[in-house]
RODO-2510 file (C-alpha; in nm, 4 decimals, decimal comma):
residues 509
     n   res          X          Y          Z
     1     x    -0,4805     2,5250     2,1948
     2     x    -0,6519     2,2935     2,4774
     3     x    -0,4746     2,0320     2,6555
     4     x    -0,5251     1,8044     2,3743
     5     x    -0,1855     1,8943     2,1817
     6     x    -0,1357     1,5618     1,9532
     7     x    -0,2875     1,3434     1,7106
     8     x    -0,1613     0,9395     1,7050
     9     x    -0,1308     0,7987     1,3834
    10     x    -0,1380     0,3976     1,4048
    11     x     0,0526     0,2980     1,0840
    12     x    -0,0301    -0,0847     1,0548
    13     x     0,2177    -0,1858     0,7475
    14     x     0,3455    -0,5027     0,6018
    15     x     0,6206    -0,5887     0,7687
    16     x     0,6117    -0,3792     1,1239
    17     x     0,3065    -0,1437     1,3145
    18     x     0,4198     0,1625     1,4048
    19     x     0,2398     0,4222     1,6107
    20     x     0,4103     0,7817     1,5567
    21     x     0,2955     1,1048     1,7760
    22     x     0,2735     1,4580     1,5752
    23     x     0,2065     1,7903     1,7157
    24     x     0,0373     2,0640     1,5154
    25     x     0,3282     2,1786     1,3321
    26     x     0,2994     1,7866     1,1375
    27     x     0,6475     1,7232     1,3403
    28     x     0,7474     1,3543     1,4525
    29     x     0,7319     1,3593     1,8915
    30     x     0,7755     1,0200     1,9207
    31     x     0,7833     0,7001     1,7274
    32     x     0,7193     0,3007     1,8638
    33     x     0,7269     0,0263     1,6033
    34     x     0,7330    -0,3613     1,6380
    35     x     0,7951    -0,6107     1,3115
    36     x     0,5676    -0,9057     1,2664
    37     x     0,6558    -1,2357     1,1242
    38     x     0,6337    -1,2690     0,7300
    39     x     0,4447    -1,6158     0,6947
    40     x     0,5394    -1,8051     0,3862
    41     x     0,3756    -2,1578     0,3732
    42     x     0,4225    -2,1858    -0,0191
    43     x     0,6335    -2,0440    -0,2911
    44     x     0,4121    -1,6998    -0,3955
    45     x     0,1957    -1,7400    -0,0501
    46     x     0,2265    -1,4607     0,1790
    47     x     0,0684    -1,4390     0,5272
    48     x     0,0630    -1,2127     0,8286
    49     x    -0,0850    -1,3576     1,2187
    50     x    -0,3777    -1,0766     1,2866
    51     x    -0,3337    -1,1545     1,6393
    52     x     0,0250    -1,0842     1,5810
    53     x    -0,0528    -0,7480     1,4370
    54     x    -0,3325    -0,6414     1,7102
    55     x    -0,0413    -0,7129     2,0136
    56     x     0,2215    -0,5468     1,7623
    57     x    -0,0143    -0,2275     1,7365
    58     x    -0,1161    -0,2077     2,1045
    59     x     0,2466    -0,2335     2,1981
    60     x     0,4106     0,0340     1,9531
    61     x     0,0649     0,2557     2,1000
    62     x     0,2223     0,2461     2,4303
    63     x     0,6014     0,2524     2,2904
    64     x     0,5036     0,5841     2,1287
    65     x     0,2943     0,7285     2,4351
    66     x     0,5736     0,6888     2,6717
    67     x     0,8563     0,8108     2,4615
    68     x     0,6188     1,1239     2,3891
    69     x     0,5525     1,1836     2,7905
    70     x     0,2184     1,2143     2,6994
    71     x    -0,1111     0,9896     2,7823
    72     x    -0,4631     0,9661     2,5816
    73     x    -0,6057     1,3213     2,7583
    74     x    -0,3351     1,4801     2,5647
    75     x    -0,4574     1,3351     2,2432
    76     x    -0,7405     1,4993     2,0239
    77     x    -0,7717     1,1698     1,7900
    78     x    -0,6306     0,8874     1,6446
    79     x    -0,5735     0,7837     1,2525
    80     x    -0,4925     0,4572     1,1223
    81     x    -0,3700     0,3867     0,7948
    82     x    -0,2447     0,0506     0,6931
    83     x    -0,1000    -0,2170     0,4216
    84     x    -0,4345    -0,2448     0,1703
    85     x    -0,6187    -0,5404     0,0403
    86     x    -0,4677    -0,7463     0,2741
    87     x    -0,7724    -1,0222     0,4487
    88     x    -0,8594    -1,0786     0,7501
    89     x    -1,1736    -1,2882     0,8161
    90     x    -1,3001    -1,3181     1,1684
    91     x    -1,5843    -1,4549     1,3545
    92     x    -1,7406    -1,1861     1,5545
    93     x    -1,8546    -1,3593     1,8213
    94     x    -1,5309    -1,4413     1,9317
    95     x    -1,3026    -1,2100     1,7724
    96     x    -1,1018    -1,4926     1,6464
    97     x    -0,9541    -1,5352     1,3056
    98     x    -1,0323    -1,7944     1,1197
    99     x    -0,7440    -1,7988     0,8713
   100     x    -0,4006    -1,5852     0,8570
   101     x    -0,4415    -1,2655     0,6725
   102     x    -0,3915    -1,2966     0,2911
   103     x    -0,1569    -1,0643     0,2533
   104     x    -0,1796    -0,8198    -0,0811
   105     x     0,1182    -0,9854    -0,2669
   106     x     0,0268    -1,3114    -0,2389
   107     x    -0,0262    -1,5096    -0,5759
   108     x    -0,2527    -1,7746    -0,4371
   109     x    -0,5508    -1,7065    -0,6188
   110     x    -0,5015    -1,7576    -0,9614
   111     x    -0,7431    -2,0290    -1,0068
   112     x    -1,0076    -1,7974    -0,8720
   113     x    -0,9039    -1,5112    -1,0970
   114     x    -0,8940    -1,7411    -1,4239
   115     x    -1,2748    -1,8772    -1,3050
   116     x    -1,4149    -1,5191    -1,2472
   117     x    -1,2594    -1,3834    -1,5825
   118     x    -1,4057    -1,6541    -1,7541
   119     x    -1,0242    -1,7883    -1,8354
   120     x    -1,0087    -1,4950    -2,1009
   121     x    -0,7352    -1,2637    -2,0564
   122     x    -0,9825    -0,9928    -2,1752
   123     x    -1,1821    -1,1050    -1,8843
   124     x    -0,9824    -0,9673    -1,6126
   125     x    -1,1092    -0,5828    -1,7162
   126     x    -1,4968    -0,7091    -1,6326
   127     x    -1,5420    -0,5072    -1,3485
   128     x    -1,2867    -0,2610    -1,3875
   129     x    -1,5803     0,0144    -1,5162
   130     x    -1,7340    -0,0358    -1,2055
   131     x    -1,4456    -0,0529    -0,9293
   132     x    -1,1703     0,1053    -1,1058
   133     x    -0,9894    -0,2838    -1,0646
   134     x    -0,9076    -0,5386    -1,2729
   135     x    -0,9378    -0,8823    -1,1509
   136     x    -0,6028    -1,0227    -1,0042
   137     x    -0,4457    -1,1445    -0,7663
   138     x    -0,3823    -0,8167    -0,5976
   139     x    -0,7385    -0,7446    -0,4689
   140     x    -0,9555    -0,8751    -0,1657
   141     x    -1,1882    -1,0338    -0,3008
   142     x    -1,0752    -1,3323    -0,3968
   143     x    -0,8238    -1,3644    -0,0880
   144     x    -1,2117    -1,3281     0,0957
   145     x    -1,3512    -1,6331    -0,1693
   146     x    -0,9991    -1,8988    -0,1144
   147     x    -1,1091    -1,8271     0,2755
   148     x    -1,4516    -1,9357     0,2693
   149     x    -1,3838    -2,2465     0,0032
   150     x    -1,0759    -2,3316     0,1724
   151     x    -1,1071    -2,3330     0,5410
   152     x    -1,3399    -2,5891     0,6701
   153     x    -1,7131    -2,4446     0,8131
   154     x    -1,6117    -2,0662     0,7013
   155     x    -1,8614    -2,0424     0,4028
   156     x    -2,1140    -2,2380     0,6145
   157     x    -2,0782    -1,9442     0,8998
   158     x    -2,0438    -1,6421     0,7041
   159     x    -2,3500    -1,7419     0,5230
   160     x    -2,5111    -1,7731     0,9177
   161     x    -2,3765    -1,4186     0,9812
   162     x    -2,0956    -1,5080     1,1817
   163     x    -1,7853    -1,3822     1,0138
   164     x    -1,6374    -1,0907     0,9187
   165     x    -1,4168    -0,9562     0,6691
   166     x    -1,2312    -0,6447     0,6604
   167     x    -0,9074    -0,5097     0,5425
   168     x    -0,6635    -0,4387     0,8027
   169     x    -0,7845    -0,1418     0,8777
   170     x    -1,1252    -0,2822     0,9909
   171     x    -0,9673    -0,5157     1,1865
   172     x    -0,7545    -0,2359     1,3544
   173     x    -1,0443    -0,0240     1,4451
   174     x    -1,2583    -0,3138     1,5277
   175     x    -1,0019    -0,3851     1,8417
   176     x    -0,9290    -0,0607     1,9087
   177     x    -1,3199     0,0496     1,9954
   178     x    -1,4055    -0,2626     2,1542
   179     x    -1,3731    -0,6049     1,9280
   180     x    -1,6406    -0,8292     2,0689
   181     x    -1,7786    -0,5984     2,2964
   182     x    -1,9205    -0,3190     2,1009
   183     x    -1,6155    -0,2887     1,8195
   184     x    -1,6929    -0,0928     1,5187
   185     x    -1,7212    -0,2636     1,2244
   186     x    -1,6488     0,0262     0,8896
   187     x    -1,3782     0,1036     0,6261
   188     x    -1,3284     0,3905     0,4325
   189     x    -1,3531     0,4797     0,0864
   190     x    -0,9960     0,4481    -0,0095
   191     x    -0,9644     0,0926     0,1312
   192     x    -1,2957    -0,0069     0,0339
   193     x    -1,1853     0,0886    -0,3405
   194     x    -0,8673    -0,1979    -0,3115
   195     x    -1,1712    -0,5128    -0,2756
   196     x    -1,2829    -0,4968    -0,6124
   197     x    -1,6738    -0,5127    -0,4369
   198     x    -1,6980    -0,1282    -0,4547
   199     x    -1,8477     0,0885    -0,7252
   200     x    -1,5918     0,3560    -0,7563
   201     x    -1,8616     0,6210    -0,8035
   202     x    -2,1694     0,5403    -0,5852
   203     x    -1,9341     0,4497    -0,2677
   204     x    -2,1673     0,1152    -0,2120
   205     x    -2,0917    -0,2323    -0,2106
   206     x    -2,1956    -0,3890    -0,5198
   207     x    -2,4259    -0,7079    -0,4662
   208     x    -2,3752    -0,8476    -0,8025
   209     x    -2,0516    -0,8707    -0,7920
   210     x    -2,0449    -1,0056    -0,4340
   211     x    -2,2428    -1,2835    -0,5337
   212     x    -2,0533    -1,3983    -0,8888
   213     x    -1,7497    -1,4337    -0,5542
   214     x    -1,9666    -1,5988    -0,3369
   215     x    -1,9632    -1,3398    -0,0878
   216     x    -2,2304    -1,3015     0,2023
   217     x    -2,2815    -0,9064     0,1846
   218     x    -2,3483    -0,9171     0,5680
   219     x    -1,9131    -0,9811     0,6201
   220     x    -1,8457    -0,6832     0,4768
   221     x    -1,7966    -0,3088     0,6900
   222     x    -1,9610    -0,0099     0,6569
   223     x    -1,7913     0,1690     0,3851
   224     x    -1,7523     0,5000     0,5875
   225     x    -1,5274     0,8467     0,4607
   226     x    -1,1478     0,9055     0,5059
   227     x    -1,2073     1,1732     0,8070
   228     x    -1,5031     1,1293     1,0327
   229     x    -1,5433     0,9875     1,3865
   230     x    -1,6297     0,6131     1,3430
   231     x    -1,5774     0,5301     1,7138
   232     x    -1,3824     0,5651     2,0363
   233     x    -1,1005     0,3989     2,2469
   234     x    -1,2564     0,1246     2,4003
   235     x    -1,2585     0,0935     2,8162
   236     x    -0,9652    -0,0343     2,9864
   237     x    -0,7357     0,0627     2,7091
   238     x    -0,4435     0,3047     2,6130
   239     x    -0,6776     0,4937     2,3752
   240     x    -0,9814     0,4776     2,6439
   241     x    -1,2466     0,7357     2,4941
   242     x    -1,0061     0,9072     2,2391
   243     x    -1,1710     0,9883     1,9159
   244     x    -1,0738     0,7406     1,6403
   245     x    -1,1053     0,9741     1,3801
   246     x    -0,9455     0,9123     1,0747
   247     x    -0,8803     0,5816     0,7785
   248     x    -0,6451     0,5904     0,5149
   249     x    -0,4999     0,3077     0,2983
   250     x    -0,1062     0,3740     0,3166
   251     x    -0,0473     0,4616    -0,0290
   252     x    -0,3669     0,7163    -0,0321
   253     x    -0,2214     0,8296     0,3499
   254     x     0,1083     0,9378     0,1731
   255     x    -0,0751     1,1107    -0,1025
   256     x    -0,2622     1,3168     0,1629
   257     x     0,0251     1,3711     0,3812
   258     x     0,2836     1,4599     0,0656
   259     x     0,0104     1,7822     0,0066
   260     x    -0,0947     1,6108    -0,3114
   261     x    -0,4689     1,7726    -0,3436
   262     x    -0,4723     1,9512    -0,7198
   263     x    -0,5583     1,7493    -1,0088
   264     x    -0,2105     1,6358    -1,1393
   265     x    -0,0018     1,6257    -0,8569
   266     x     0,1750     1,3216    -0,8600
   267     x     0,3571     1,0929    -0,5495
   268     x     0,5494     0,7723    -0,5263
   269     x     0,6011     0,5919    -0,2247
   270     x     0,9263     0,3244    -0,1643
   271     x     0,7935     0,0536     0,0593
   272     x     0,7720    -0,3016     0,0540
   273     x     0,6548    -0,2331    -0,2619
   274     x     0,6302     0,1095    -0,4943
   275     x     0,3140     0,3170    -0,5346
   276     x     0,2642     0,5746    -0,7734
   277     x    -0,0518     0,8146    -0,7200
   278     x    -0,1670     1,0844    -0,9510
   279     x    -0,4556     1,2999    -0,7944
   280     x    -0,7454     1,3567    -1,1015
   281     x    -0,9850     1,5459    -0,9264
   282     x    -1,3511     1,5089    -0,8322
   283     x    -1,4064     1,2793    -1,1468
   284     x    -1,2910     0,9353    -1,2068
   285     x    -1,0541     0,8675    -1,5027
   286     x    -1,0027     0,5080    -1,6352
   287     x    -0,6944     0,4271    -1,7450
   288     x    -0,6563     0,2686    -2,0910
   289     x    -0,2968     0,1753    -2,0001
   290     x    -0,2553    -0,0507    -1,7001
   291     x    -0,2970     0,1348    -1,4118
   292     x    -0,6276     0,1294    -1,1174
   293     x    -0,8763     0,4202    -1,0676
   294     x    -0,9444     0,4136    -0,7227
   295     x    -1,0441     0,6877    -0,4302
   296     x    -0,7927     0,9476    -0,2848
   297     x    -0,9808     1,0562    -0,0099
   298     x    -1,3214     1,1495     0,0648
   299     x    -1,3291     1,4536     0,3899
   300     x    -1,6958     1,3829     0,5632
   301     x    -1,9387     1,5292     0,3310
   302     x    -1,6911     1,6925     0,0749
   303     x    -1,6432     1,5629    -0,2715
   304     x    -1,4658     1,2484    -0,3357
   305     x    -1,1163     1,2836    -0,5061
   306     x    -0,9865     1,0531    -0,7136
   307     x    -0,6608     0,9142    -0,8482
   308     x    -0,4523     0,6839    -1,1480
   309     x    -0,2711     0,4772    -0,9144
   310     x     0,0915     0,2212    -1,0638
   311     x     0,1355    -0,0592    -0,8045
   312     x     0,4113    -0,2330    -0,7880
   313     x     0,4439    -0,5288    -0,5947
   314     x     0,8040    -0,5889    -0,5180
   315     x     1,0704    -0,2625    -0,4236
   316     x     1,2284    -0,2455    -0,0869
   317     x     1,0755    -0,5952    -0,0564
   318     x     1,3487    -0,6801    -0,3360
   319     x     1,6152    -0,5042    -0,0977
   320     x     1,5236    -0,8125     0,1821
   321     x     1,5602    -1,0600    -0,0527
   322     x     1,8722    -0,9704    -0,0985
   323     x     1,9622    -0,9279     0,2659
   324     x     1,7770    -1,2562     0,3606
   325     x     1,7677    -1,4992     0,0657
   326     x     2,0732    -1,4125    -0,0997
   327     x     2,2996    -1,3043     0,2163
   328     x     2,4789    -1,0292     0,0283
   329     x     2,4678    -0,7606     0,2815
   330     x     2,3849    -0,7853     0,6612
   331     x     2,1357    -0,4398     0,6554
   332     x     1,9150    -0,2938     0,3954
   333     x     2,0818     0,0590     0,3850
   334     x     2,4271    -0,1424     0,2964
   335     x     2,2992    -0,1660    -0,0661
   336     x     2,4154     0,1602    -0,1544
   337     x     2,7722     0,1251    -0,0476
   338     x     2,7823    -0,2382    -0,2389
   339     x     2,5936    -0,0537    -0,5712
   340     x     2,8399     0,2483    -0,5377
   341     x     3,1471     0,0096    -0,5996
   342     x     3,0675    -0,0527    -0,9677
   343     x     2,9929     0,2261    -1,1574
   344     x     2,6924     0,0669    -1,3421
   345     x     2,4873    -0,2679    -1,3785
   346     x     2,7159    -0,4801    -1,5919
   347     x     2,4801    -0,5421    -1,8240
   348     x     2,2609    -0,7469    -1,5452
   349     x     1,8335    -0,6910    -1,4739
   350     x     1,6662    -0,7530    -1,2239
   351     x     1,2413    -0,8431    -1,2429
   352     x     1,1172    -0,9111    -0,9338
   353     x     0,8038    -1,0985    -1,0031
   354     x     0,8159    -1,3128    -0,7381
   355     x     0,4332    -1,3417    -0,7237
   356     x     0,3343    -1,1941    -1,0894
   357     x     0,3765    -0,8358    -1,1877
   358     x     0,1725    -0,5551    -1,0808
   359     x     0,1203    -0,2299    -1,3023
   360     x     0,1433    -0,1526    -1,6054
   361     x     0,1375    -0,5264    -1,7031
   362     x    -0,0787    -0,7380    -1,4919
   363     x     0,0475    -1,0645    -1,5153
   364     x    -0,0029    -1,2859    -1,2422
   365     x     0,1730    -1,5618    -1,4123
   366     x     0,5444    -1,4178    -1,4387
   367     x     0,8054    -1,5301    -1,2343
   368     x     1,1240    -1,3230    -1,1400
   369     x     1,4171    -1,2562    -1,3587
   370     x     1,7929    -1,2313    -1,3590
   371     x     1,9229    -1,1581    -1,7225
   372     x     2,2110    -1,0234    -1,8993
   373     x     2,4773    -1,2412    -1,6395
   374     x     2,8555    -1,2994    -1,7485
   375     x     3,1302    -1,3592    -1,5698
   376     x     3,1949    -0,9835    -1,5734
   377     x     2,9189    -0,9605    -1,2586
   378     x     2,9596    -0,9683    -0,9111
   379     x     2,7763    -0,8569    -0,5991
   380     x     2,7918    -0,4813    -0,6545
   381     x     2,6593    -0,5032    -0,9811
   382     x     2,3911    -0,7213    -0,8492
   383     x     2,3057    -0,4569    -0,5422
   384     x     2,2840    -0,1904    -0,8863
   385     x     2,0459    -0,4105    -1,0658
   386     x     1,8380    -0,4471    -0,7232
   387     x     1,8417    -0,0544    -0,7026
   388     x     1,7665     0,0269    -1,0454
   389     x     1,5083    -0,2370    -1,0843
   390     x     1,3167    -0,0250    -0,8730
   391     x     1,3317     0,2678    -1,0561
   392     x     1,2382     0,0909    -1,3954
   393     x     0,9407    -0,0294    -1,2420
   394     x     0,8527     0,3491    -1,1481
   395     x     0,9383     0,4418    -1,5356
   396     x     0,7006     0,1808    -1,6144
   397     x     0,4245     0,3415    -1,3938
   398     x     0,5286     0,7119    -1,4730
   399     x     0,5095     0,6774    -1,8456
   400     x     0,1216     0,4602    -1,8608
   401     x     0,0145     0,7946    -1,6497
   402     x     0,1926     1,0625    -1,8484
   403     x    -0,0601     0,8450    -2,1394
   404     x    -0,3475     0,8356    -1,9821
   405     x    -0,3378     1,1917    -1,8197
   406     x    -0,2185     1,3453    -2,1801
   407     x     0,0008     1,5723    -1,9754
   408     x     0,3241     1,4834    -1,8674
   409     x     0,3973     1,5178    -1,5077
   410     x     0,6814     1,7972    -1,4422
   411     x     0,7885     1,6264    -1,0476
   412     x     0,7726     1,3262    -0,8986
   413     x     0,7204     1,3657    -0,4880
   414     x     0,8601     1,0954    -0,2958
   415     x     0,8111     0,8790     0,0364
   416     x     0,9246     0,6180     0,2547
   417     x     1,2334     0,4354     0,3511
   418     x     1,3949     0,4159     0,0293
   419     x     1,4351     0,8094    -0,0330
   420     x     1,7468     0,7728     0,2002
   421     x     1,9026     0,5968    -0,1247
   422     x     2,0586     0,9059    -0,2516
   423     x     2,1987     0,6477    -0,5850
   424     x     1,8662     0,5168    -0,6282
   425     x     1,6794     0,8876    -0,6127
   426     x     1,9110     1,0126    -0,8266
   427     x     1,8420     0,7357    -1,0780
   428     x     1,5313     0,7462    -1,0328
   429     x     1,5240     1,1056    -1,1611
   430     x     1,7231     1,0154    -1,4805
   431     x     1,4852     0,7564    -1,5500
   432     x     1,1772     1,0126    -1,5410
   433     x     1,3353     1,3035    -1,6325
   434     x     1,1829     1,4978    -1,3832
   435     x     1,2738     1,6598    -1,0361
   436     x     1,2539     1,4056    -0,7314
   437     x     1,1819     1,5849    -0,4277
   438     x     1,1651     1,4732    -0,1045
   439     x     1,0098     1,5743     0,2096
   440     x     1,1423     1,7293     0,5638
   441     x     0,8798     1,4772     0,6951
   442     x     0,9532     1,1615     0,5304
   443     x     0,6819     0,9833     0,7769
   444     x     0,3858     1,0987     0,5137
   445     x     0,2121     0,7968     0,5514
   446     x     0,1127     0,7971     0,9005
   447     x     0,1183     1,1331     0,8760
   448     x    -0,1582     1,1430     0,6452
   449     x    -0,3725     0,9422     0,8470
   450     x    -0,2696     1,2121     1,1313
   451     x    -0,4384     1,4889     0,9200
   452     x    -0,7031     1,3046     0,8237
   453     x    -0,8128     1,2562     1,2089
   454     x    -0,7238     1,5822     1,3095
   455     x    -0,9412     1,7582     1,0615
   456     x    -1,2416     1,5467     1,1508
   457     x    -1,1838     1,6951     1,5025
   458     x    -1,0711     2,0160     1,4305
   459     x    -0,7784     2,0257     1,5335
   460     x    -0,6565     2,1369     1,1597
   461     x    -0,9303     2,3513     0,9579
   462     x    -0,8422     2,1508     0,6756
   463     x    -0,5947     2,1218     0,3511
   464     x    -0,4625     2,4227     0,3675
   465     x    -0,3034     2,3402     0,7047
   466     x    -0,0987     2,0224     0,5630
   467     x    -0,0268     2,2390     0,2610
   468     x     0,1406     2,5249     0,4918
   469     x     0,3284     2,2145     0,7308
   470     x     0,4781     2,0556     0,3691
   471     x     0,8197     2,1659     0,3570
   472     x     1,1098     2,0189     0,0872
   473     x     1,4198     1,8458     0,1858
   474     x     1,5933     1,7911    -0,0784
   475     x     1,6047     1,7269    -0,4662
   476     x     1,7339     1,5073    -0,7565
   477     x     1,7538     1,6979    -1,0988
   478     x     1,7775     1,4524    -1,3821
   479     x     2,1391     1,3832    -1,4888
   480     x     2,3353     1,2350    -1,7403
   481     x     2,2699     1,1448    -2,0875
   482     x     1,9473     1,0934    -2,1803
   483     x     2,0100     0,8631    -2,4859
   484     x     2,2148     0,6039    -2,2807
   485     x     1,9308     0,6296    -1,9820
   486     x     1,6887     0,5082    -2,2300
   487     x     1,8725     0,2570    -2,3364
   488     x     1,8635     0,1221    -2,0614
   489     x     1,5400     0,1369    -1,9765
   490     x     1,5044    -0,0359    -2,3441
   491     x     1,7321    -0,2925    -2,1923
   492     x     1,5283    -0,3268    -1,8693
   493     x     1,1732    -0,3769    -2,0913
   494     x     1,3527    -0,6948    -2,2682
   495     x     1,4504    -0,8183    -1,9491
   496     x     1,0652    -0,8452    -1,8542
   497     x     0,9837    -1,0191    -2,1703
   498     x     1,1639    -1,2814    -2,0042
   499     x     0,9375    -1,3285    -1,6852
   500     x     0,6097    -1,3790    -1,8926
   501     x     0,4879    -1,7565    -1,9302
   502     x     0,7152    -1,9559    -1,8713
   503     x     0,5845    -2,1718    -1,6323
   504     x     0,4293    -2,4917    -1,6980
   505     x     0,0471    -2,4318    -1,5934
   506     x    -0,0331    -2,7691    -1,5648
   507     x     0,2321    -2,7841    -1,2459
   508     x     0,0935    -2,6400    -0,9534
   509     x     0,2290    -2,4035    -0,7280
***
């Protein structure tokens, strides 16, 4: 082993950056993270500052170096995985944005989505045989178009060559080799596939679609694989020289870093929001029940890998809400005490759709629920509904793949903040009816993007490595009875009847 003992994975989410430190072994050294401000201007609008989230990231890059002892000579790369579809639009001359990032749960672009369906419902699956997407709200594309109609002089310069676009990933790497002196302007595969402008199976930016969004192809990165060098640490930095080596979207990172690399194999991560990836192999499948094809990973030259992937907009996100809307507990992890004082819902459901719902059902138009109230219900039945809402949604996702795949998957690996609910894993299991297992390294998100630099460096040989670091920490076997678990879930399907149009179209939002 040379000098060069670490890899930095630069984990730029939705709500914080983080920059975490691993050593070969795929163990945490150190960890630095920062939260950013949530910018709401309207109901369903959701923004982040990219200036915000540059300082954030070059701070929790030096949080995590010094808490580590270490400094860049003692790194062999860096990865960077981060919060997809998310839009950032810059001028590169200046390195300025010209708007807030559109964050990926904002609802904003409904108008858009109606116009480029042709305001048929049917109309939203007329791409989706060409970039695994259906058009929505949820992808970039048009977040990029409501930018350049929307803020004064940005069609007028894009067309002239002067802006950018990337995910926040591009913008990441862009700053971190160099920005307007020299910054590298790429993507990989896996975020590329979250724009809706990328043909799933020829990796290339599709022109015609670019145009029908009004979309100068010169704004968009070079579309570049998972793990290969794209640039370095530019001068005067933290990262001055060190390899940046590896991209990821975060739900793709946690796939790779949860050892999911055989057709079948099948993760979910709890975030902001829930993501549920089933790996398919070197072919991709379209799903004929609600859920995205989109890319896995893609190692330098080697095949790309594909996956079914259930989004679902609103999970821990729904956990906040509660904290900071609703003032029923002062900390997220609180929930579980509050749910544990009732020993079910009370009859109450919970549909977050506070900006449409995401997989299976793809309605941008819903609006968020609370059914099934009586005077019976008080706050810890309402912390229940919060936590099982989340599992539903996961039901919801699990069986559309268990269709489309034609074989039922037999465990359900699991990431991110929310796996320290034990209630809500253990529901979660009697929902699927499958084994929940968790990780010794619950950070397989960054850590994904870890191995995904490393192995463009060398510094793993390659799968087999992650698959030998994976280690369980614990598991959920499905309990209870199974008749009464799907009655509730019956229950819980009703209750998202009740979210579909309801609103008035001819208000605006």
């Amino acid at each position: 082993m040379s000098e060069q003992q670490y890899i930095l994975a630069i984990d730029e989410g939705t709500t914080s950056a983080r920059a975490i430190v691993f050593d070969h072994s795929g163990h945490v050294v150190a960890i630095g993270q920062q939260e950013f401000e949530q910018i709401l201007p309207r109901a369903g609008w959701v923004e982040h500052n990219p200036v915000e989230i540059m300082t954030a990231v070059n701070e929790v890059v030096g949080q995590a170096l010094v808490k580590a002892g270490i400094n860049r000579h003692q790194l062999a790369a860096v990865g960077v995985t981060n919060q997809r579809e998310t839009t950032v639009v810059w001028d590169k001359n200046t390195g300025e944005p010209v708007y807030n990032a559109i964050v990926w749960q904002d609802g904003r672009t409904g108008a858009i989505v109606d116009e480029i369906a042709g305001g048929d419902t049917l109309g939203t699956e007329r791409y989706r045989q060409i970039t695994g997407e259906n058009i929505s709200n949820y992808p970039s594309a048009p977040k990029i178009k409501w930018i350049l109609d929307n803020v004064d002089g940005a069609r007028e310069r894009a067309e002239a060559g002067d802006l950018l676009f990337g995910t926040a990933d591009s913008w990441v790497v862009w700053n971190l080799t160099g920005g307007v002196n020299g910054g590298v302007h790429v993507t990989d595969v896996t975020n590329a596939s979250r724009t809706l402008l990328m043909d799933v199976r020829e990796l290339t930016w599709r022109e015609d679609i670019c145009k029908d969004f009004g979309i100068p192809t010169s704004m968009l990165p070079e579309i570049k694989s998972s793990s290969e060098i794209y640039g370095y640490g530019a001068k005067n930095s933290l990262l001055i020289d060190t390899p940046i080596a590896g991209i990821l979207g975060d739900q793709q990172a946690a796939t790779f870093g949860q050892a999911c690399f055989e057709s079948g194999n099948v993760k979910n991560t709890y975030g902001t929001g829930c993501f549920v990836l089933m790996n398919t192999g070197t072919e991709p499948v379209f799903s004929k029940n609600g859920l995205l094809t989109t890319v896995c990973y893609k190692l330098g030259d080697q095949k790309t890998v594909y996956a079914l992937e259930g989004s679902v907009a609103v999970a821990g996100s729904l956990v906040q809400w509660l904290r900071d809307n609703l003032r029923m507990i002062d900390s997220a992890p609180e929930i579980e005490e509050l749910a544990n004082t009732v020993e079910d819902n009370g009859g109450a459901y919970i549909v977050p759709a506070f900006s449409g719902l995401f997989a299976p059902y793809w309605r941008n138009e819903a609006r968020g629920a609370l059914v099934g109230l009586t005077r019976y219900v008080n706050r810890g039945h309402l912390a229940r509904a919060v936590i099982e809402a989340t599992a539903f949604q996961t039901r919801d996702v699990v069986g559309a793949m268990n269709a489309d795949s034609g074989v039922p998957i037999t465990e359900l690996k699991v990431d991110g903040g929310m796996t320290a609910n034990n209630t809500l894993m253990q529901f979660q299991a009697d929902q699927v009816g499958v084994p929940v297992i968790r990780p010794v390294v619950a950070e397989t998100t960054a850590l994904g993007a870890a191995y995904a630099a490393g192995i463009a460096v060398g510094f793993w040989s390659g799968e087999q490595d992650v698959i030998d670091n994976w280690a369980e920490d614990k598991r959920w076997e499905p309990k209870g009875d199974r008749e009464e678990n799907d009655r509730l879930y019956r229950n819980w399907q009703k209750a998202v009847t009740k979210t579909f149009d309801w609103v008035d179209k001819d208000v605006k939002d």
